[in-house]
FIKOLZA-1660 file (N, C-alpha, C; in steps of 0.1 Angstrom, whole numbers, plus 5000, padded with zeros to 4 digits):
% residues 158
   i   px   py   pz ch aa at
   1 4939 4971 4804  A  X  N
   1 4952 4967 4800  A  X CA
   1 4953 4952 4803  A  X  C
   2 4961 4946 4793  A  X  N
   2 4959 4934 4794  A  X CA
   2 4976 4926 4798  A  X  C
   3 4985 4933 4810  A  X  N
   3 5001 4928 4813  A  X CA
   3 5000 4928 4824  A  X  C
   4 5009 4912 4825  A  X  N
   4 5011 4907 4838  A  X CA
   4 5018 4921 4847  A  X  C
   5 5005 4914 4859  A  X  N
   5 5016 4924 4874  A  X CA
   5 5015 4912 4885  A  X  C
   6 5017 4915 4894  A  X  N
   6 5021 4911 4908  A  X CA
   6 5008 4900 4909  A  X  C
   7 4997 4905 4910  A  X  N
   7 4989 4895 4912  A  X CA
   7 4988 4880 4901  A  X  C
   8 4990 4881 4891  A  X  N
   8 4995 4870 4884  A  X CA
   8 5006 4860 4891  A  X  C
   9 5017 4872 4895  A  X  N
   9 5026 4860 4900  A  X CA
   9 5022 4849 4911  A  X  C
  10 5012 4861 4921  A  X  N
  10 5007 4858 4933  A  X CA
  10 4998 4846 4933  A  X  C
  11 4986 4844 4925  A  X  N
  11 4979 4838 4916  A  X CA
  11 4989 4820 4912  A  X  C
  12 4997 4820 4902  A  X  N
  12 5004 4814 4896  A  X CA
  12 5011 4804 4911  A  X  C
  13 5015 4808 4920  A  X  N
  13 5020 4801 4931  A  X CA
  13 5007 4799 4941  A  X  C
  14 4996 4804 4942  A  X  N
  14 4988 4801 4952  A  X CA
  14 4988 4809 4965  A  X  C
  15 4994 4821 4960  A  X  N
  15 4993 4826 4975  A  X CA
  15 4979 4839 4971  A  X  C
  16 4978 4844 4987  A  X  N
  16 4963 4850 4988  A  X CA
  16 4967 4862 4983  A  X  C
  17 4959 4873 4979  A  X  N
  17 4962 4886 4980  A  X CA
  17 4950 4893 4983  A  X  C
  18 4948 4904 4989  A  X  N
  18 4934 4920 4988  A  X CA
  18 4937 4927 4986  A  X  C
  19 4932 4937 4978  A  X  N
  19 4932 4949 4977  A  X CA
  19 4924 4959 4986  A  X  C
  20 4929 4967 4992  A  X  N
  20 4917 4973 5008  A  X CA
  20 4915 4986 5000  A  X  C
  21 4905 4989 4995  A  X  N
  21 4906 5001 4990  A  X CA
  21 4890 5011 4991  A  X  C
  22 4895 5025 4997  A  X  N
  22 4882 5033 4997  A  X CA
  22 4869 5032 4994  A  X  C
  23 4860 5033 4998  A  X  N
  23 4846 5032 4987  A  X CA
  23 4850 5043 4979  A  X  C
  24 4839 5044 4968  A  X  N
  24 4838 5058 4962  A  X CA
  24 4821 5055 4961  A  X  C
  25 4818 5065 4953  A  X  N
  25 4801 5069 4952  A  X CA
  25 4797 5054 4936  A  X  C
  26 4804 5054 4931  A  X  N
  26 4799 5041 4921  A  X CA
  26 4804 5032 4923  A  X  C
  27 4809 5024 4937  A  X  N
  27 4813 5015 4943  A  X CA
  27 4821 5012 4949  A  X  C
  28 4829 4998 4946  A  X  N
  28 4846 4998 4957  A  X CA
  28 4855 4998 4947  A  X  C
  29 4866 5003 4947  A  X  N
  29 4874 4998 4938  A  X CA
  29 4880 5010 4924  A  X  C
  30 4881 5024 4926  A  X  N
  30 4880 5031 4913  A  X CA
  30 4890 5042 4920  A  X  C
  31 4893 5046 4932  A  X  N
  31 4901 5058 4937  A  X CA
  31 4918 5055 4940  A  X  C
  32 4927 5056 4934  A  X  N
  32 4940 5052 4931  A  X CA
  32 4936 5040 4930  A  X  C
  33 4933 5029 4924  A  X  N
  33 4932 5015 4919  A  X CA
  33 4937 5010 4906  A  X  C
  34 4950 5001 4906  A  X  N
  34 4958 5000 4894  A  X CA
  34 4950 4989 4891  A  X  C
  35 4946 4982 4897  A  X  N
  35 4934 4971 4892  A  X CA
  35 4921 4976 4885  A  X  C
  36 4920 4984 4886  A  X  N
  36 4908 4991 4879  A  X CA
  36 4913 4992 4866  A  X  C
  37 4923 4994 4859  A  X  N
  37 4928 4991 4847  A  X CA
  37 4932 4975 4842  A  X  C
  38 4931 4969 4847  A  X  N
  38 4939 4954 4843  A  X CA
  38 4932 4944 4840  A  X  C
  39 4927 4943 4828  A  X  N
  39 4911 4936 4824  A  X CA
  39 4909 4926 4829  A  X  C
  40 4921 4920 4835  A  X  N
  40 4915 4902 4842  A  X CA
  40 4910 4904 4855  A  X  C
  41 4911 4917 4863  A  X  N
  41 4908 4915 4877  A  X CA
  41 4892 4922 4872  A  X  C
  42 4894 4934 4863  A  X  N
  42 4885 4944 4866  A  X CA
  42 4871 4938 4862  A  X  C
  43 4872 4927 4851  A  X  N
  43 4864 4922 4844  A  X CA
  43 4865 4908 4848  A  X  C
  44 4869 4900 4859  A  X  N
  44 4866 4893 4861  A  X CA
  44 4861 4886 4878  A  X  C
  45 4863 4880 4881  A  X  N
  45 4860 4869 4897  A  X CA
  45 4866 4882 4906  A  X  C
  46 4879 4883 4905  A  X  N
  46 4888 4885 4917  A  X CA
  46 4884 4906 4921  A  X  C
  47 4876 4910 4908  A  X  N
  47 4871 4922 4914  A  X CA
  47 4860 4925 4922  A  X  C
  48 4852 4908 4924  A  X  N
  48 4843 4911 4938  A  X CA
  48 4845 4901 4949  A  X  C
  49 4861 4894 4946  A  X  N
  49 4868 4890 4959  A  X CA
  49 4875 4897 4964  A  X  C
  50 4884 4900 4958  A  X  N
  50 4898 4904 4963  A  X CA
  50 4899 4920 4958  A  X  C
  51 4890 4927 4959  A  X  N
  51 4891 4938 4957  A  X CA
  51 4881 4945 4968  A  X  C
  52 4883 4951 4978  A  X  N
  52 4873 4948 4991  A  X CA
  52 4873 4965 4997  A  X  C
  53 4867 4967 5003  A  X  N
  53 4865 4980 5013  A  X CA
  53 4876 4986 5021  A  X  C
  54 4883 4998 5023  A  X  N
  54 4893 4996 5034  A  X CA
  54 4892 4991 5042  A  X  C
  55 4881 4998 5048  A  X  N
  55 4881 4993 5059  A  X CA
  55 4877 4973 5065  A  X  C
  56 4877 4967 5060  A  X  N
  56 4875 4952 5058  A  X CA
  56 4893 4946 5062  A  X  C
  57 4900 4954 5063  A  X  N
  57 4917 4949 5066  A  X CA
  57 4911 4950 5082  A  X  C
  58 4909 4960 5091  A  X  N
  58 4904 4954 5106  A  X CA
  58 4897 4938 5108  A  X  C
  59 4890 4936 5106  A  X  N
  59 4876 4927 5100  A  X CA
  59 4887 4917 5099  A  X  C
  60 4896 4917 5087  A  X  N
  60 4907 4904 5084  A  X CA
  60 4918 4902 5098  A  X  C
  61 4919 4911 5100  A  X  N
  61 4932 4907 5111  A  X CA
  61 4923 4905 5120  A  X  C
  62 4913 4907 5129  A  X  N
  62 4908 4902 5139  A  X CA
  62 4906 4888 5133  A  X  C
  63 4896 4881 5127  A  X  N
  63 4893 4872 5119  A  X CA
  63 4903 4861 5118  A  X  C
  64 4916 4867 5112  A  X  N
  64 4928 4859 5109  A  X CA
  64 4930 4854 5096  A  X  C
  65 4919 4863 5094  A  X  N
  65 4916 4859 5074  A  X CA
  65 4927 4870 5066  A  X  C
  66 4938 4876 5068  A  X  N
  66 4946 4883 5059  A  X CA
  66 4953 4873 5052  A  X  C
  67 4951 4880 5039  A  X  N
  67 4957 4869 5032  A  X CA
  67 4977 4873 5033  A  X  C
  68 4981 4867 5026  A  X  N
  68 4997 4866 5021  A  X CA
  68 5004 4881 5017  A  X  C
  69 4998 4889 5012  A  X  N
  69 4998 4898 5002  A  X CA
  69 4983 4911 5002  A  X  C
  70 4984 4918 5008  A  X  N
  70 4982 4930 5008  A  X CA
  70 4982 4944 5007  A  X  C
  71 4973 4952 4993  A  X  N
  71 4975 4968 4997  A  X CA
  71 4967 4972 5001  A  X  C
  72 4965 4984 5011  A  X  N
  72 4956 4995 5017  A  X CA
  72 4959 5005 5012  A  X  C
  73 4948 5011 5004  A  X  N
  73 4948 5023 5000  A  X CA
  73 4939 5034 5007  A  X  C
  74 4950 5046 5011  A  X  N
  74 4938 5059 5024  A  X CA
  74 4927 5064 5012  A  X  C
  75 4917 5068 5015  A  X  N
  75 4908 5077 5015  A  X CA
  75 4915 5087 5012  A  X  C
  76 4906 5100 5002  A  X  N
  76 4916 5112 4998  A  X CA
  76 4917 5117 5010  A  X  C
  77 4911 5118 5022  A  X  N
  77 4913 5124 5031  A  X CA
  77 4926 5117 5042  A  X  C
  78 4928 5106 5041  A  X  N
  78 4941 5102 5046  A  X CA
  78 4953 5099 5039  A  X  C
  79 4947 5111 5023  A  X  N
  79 4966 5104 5015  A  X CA
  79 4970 5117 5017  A  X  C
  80 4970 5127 5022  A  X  N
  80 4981 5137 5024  A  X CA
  80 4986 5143 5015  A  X  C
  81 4976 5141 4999  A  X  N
  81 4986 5149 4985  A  X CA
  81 4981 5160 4983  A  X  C
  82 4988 5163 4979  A  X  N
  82 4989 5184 4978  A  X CA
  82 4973 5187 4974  A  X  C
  83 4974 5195 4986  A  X  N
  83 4958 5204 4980  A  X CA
  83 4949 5197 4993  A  X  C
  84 4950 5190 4996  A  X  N
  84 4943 5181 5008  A  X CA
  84 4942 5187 5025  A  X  C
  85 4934 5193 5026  A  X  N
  85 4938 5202 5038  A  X CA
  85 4939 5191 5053  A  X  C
  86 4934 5180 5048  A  X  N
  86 4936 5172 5060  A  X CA
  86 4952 5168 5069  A  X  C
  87 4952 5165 5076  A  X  N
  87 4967 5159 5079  A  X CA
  87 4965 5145 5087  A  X  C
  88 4955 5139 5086  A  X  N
  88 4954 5123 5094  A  X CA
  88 4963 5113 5086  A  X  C
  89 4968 5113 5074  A  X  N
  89 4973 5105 5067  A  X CA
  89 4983 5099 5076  A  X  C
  90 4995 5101 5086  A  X  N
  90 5002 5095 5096  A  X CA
  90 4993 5086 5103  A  X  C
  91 4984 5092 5112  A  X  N
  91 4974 5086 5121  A  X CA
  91 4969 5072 5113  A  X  C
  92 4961 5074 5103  A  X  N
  92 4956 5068 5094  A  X CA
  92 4970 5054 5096  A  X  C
  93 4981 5055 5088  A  X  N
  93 4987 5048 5083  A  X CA
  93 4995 5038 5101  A  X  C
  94 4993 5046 5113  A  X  N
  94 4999 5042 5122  A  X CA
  94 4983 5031 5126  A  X  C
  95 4970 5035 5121  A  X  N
  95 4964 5024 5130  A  X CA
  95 4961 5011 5124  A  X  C
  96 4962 5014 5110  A  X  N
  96 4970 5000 5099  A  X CA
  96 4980 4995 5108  A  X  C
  97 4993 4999 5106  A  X  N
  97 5002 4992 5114  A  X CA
  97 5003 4987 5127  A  X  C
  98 4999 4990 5134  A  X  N
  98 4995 4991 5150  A  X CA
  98 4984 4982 5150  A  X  C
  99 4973 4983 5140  A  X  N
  99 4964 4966 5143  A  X CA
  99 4969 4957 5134  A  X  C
 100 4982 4958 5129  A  X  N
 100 4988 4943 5126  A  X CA
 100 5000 4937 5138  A  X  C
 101 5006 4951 5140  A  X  N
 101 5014 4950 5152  A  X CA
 101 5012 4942 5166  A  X  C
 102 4997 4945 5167  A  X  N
 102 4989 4938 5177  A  X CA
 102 4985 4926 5172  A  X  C
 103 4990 4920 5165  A  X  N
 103 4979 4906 5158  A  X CA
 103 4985 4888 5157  A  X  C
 104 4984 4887 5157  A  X  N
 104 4992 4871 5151  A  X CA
 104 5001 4869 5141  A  X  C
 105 4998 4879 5134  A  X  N
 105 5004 4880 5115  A  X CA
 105 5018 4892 5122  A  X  C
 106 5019 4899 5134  A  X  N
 106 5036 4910 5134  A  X CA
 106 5039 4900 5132  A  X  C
 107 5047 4887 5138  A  X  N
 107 5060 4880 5138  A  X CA
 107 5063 4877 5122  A  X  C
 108 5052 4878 5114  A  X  N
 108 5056 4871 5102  A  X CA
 108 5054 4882 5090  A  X  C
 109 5055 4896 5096  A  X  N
 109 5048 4906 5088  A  X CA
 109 5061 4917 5086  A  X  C
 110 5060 4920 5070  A  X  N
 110 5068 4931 5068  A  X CA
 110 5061 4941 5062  A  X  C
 111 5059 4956 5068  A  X  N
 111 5050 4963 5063  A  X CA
 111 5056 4975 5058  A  X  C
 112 5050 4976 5046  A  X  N
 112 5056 4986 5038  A  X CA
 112 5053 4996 5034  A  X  C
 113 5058 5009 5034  A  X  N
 113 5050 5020 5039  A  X CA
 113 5056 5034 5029  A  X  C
 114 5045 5035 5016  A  X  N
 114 5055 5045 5008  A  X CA
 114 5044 5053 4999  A  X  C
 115 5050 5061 4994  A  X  N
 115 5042 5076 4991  A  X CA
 115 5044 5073 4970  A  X  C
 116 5033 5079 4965  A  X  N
 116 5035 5076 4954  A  X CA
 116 5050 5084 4947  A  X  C
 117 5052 5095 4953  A  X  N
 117 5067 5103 4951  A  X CA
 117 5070 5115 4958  A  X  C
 118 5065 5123 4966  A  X  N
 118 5068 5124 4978  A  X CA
 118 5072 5139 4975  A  X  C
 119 5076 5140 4965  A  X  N
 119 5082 5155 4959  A  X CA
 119 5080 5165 4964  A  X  C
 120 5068 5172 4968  A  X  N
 120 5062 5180 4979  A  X CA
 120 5070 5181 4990  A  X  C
 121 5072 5174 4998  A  X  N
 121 5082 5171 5011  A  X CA
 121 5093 5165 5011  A  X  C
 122 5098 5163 5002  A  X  N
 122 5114 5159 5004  A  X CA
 122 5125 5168 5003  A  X  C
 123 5130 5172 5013  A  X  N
 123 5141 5178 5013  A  X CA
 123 5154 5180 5007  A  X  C
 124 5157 5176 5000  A  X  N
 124 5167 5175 4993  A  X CA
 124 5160 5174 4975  A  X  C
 125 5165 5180 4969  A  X  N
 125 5160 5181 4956  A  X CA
 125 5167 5171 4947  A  X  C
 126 5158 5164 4939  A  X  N
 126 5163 5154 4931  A  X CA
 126 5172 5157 4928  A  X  C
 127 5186 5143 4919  A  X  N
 127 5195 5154 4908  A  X CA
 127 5191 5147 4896  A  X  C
 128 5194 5161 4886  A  X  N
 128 5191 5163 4872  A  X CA
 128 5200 5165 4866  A  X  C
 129 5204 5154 4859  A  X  N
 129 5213 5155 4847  A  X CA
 129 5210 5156 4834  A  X  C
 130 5200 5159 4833  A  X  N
 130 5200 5160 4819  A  X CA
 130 5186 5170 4813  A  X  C
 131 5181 5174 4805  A  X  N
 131 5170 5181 4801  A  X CA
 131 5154 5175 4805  A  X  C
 132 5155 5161 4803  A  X  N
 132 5141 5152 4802  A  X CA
 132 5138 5147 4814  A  X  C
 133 5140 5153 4829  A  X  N
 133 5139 5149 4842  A  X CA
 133 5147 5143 4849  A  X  C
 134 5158 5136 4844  A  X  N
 134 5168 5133 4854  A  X CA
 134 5164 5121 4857  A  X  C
 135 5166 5118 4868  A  X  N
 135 5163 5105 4883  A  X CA
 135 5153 5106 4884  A  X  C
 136 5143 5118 4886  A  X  N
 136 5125 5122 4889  A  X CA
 136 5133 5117 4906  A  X  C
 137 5118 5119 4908  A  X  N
 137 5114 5123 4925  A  X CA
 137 5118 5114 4931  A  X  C
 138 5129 5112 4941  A  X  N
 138 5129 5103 4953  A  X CA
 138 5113 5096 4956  A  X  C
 139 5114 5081 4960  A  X  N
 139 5103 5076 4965  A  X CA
 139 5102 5072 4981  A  X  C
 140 5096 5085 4987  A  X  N
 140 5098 5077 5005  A  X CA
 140 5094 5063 5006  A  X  C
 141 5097 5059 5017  A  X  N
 141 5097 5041 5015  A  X CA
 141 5102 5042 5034  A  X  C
 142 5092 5034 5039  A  X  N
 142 5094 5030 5053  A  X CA
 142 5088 5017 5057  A  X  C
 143 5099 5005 5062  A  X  N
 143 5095 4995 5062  A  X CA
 143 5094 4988 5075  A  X  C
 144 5083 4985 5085  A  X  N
 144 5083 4983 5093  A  X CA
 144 5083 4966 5095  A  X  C
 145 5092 4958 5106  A  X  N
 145 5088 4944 5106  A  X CA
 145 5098 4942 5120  A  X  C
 146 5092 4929 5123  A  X  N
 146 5101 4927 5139  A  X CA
 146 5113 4920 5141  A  X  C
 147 5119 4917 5126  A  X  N
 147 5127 4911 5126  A  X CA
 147 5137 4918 5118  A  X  C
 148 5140 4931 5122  A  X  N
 148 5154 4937 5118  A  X CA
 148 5161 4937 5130  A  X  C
 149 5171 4946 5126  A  X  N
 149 5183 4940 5140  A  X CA
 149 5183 4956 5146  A  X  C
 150 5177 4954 5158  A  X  N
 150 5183 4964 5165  A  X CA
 150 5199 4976 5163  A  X  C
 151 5201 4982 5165  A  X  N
 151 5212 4992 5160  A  X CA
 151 5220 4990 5148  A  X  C
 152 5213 4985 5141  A  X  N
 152 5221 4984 5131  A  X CA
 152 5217 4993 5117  A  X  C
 153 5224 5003 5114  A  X  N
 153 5220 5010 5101  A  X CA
 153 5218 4998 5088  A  X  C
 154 5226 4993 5090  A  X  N
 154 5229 4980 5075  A  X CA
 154 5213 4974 5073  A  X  C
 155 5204 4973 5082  A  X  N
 155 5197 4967 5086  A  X CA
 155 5181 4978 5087  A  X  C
 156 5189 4990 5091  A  X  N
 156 5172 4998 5092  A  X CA
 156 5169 5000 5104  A  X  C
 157 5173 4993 5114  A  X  N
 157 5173 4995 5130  A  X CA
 157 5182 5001 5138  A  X  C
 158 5175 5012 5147  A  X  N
 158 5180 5027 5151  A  X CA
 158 5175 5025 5168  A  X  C
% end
């Protein structure tokens, strides 16, 4: 596919970005990877820069090398989607957060933490108004950073 996303914009101003994503068996870069479709990364420089191993985000935050702009993508065994008998996907996602938490980059870090649609576990059933899906699936979304305000709902802090 050849339309602008996120990395473009990212790109266009100069700031850094990675992609942290699983190996698979014919390389890095192919297991939920929207860059694997987008012929300027997939086919070009930034698929054997900026398209990197998960586990290489430890590696960066010790380092101090994270760039501006990062996704981590789990391992099928830490994404928790139906059919998956594992359950580390929490654990998984708390030692991501917890070695940025610990790092130089918390004070300046907002970390974002969400499920591709969650529909399996959400309690409350979408609403549908109409024949052709309605709203579709609530998207869980949890956003961790050190600069929300304590007690405050307006804010996210409980």
């Amino acid at each position: 596919m050849q339309y602008a996303t996120l990395r473009d914009l990212l790109d266009a101003v100069g700031l850094s970005w990675r992609y942290y994503t699983p190996p698979e068996p014919g390389g890095i870069g192919a297991l939920w990877n929207g860059f694997d479709a987008i012929d300027a990364v997939r086919n070009g420089p930034e698929w054997t820069t900026n398209i990197v191993s998960q586990t290489q985000i430890f590696t960066d935050i010790t380092a101090g090398a994270l760039p501006a702009v990062s996704w981590v993508i789990p391992t099928e065994g830490n994404s928790d989607h139906s059919g998956n008998s594992s359950d580390t996907g929490p654990s998984w996602v708390g030692t991501v957060v917890n070695a940025i938490g610990e790092s130089q980059y918390w004070n300046s870090t907002a970390i974002v933490v969400w499920d591709d649609w969650g529909g399996f576990y959400d309690h409350v059933p979408p609403p549908f108004f109409d024949r052709w899906g309605g709203l579709g699936f609530r998207v869980p979304l949890l956003i961790a950073l050190p600069y929300a305000r304590q007690g405050s709902s307006r804010y996210g802090g409980y």
